[in-house]
C-alpha positions as CSV (number, residue, x, y, z in Angstrom):
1,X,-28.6,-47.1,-76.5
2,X,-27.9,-46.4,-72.7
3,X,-30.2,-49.8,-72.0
4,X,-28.1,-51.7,-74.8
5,X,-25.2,-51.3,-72.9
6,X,-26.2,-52.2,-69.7
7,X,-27.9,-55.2,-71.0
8,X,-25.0,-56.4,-73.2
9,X,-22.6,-55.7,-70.4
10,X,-24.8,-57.7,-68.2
11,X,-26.2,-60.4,-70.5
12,X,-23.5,-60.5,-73.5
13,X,-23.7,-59.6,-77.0
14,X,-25.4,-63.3,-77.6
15,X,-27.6,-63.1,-74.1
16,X,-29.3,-59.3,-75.3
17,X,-32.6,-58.8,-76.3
18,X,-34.8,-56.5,-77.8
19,X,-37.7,-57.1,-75.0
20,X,-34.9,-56.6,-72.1
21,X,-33.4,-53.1,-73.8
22,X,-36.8,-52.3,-74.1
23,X,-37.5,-52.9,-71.0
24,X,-34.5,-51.6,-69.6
25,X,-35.1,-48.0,-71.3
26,X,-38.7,-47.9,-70.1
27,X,-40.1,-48.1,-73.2
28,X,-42.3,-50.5,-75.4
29,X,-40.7,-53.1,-78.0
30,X,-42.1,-51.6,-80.6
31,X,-40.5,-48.3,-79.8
32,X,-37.3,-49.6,-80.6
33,X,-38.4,-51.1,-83.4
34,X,-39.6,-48.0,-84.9
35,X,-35.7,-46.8,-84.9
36,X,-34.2,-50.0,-85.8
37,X,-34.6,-52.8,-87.9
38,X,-33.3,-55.3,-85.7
39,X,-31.0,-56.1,-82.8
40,X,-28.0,-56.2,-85.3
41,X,-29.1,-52.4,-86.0
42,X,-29.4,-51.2,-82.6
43,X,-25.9,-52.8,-81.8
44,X,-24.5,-51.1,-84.9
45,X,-25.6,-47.7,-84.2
46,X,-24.7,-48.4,-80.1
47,X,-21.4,-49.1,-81.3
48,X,-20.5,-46.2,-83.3
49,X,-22.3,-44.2,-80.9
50,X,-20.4,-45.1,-78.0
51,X,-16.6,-45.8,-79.8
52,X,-17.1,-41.9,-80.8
53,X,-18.4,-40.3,-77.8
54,X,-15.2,-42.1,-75.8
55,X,-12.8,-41.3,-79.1
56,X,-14.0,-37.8,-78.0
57,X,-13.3,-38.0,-74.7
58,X,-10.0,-38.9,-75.3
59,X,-9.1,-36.7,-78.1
60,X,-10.9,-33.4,-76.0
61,X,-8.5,-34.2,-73.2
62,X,-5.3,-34.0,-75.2
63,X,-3.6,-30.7,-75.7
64,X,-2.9,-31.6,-79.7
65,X,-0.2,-28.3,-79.7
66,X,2.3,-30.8,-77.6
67,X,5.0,-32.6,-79.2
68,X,3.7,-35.8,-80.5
69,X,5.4,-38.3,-78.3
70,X,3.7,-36.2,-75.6
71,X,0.4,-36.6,-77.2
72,X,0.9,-40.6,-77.5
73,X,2.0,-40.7,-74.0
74,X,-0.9,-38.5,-72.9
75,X,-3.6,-40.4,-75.1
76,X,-2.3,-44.0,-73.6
77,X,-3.2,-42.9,-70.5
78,X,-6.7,-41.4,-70.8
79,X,-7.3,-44.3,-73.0
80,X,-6.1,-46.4,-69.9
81,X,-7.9,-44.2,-67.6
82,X,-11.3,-45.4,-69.3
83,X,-11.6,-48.6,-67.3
84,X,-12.4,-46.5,-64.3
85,X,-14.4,-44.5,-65.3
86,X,-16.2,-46.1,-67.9
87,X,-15.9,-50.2,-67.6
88,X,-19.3,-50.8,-68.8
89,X,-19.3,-49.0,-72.2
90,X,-16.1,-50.7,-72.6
91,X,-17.2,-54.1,-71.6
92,X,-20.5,-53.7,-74.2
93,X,-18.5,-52.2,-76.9
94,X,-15.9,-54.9,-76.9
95,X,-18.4,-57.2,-77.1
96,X,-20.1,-55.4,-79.6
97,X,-17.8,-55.0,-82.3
98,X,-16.6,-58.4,-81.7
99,X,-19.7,-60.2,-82.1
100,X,-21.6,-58.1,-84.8
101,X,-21.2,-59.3,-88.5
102,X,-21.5,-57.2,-91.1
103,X,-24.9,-56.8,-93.5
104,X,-25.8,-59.7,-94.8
105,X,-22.5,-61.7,-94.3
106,X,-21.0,-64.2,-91.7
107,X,-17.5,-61.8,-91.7
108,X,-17.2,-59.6,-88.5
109,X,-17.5,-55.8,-88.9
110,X,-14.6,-55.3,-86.3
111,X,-12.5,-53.2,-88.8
112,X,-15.5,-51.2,-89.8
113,X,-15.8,-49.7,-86.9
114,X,-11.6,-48.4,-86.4
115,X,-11.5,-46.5,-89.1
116,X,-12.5,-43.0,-87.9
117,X,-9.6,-44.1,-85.4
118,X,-7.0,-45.2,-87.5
119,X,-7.0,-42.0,-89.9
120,X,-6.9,-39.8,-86.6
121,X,-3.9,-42.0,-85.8
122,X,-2.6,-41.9,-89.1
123,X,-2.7,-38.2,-89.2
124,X,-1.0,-37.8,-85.9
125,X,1.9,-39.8,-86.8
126,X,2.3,-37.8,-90.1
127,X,2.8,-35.0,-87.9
128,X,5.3,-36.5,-85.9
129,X,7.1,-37.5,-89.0
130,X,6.7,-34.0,-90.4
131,X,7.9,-32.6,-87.2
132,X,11.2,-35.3,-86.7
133,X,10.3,-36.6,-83.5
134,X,9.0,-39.8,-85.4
135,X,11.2,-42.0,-87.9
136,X,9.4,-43.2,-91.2
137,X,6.9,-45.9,-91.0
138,X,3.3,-47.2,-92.6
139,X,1.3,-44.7,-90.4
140,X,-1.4,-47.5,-91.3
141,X,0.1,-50.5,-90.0
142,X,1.3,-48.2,-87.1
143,X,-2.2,-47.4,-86.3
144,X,-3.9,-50.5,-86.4
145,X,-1.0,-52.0,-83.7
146,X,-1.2,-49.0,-81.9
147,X,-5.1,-49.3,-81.6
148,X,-4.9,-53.0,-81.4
149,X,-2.2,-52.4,-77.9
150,X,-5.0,-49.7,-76.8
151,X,-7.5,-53.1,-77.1
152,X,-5.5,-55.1,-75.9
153,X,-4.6,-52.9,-72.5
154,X,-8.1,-52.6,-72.0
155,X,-9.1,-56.1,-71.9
156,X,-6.2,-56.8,-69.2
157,X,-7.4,-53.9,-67.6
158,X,-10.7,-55.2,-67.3
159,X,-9.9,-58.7,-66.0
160,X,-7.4,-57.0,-63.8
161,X,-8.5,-54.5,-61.2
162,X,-5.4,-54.6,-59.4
163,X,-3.3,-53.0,-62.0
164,X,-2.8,-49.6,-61.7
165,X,-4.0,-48.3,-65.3
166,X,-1.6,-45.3,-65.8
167,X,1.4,-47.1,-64.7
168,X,0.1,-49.5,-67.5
169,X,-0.4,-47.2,-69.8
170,X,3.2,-45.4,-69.4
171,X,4.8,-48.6,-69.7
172,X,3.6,-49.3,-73.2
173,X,3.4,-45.8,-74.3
174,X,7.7,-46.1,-74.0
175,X,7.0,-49.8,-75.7
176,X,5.4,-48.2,-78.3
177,X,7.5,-45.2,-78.7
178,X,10.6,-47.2,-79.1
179,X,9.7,-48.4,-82.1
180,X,8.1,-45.3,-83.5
181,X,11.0,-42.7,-82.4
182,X,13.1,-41.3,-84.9
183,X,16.7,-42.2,-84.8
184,X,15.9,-45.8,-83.2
């Protein structure tokens, strides 16, 4: 999965092969294909592999007995912190999850892979409901724009080394907590 990154990063989600990641992991072809069915398959599992070890990296960071503005504020950045630290996996798993289609269809599994996220989201603005420090909203449509700004950031980040990720990252974090603040 390590060589599907790197090659997608490199190559593209389109440009990646089977023979390259192969080669790329020092292993034979049919290696891979003895845990996958296909390239599709091996993206899949890359994907999911790589959005939860980088959820967890987020999450493990956080101290979850803060006040959940603080949280928000605090996840924003270590999300934002990513690009430094880990450009690649974001570069492949963007274009990933972008490109892969669901089984059997021509519809894009992009949703598919958000959903761990968006209940972990969900549940975190419950809390802040719960606790007053957040007024009443969807917590659904509120996680799918707060994960879609979190995408969004990244992808500027990316193209834009010169921007200073946390000062990013505060900046919408108050965008964002405008809206979601209780008495607003």
């Amino acid at each position: 999965m390590a060589a599907a990154i790197r090659e997608v990063a490199d190559r593209g989600y389109e440009g990646a092969s089977l023979t390259r990641i192969a080669a790329r992991a020092d292993v034979a072809k049919g290696l891979v294909w003895r845990y996958f069915t296909g390239k599709d398959d091996l993206m899949e599992a890359t994907a999911k592999a790589t959005m939860e070890a980088m959820r967890r990296q987020v999450v493990d960071a956080l101290d979850l007995d803060r006040p959940v503005p603080d949280i928000i504020r605090a996840a924003l950045r270590q999300a934002a912190s990513q690009i430094l630290t880990h450009r690649t996996e974001l570069v492949a798993l963007n274009r990933i999850v972008h490109n892969l289609l669901r089984p059997g269809s021509t519809e894009r599994a992009v949703t598919d892979f958000y959903e761990e996220t968006y209940l972990g989201q969900q549940e975190l603005f419950r809390r802040g409901q719960a606790e007053g420090s957040l007024r009443e909203f969807d917590t659904r449509v509120m996680a799918v724009t707060y994960q879609g700004s979190i995408d969004v950031m990244l992808a500027y980040l990316e193209d834009r080394p010169d921007v200073d990720p946390r000062e990013y990252a505060s900046e919408l974090a108050e965008i964002l907590l405008g809206g979601m603040r209780a008495g607003t």
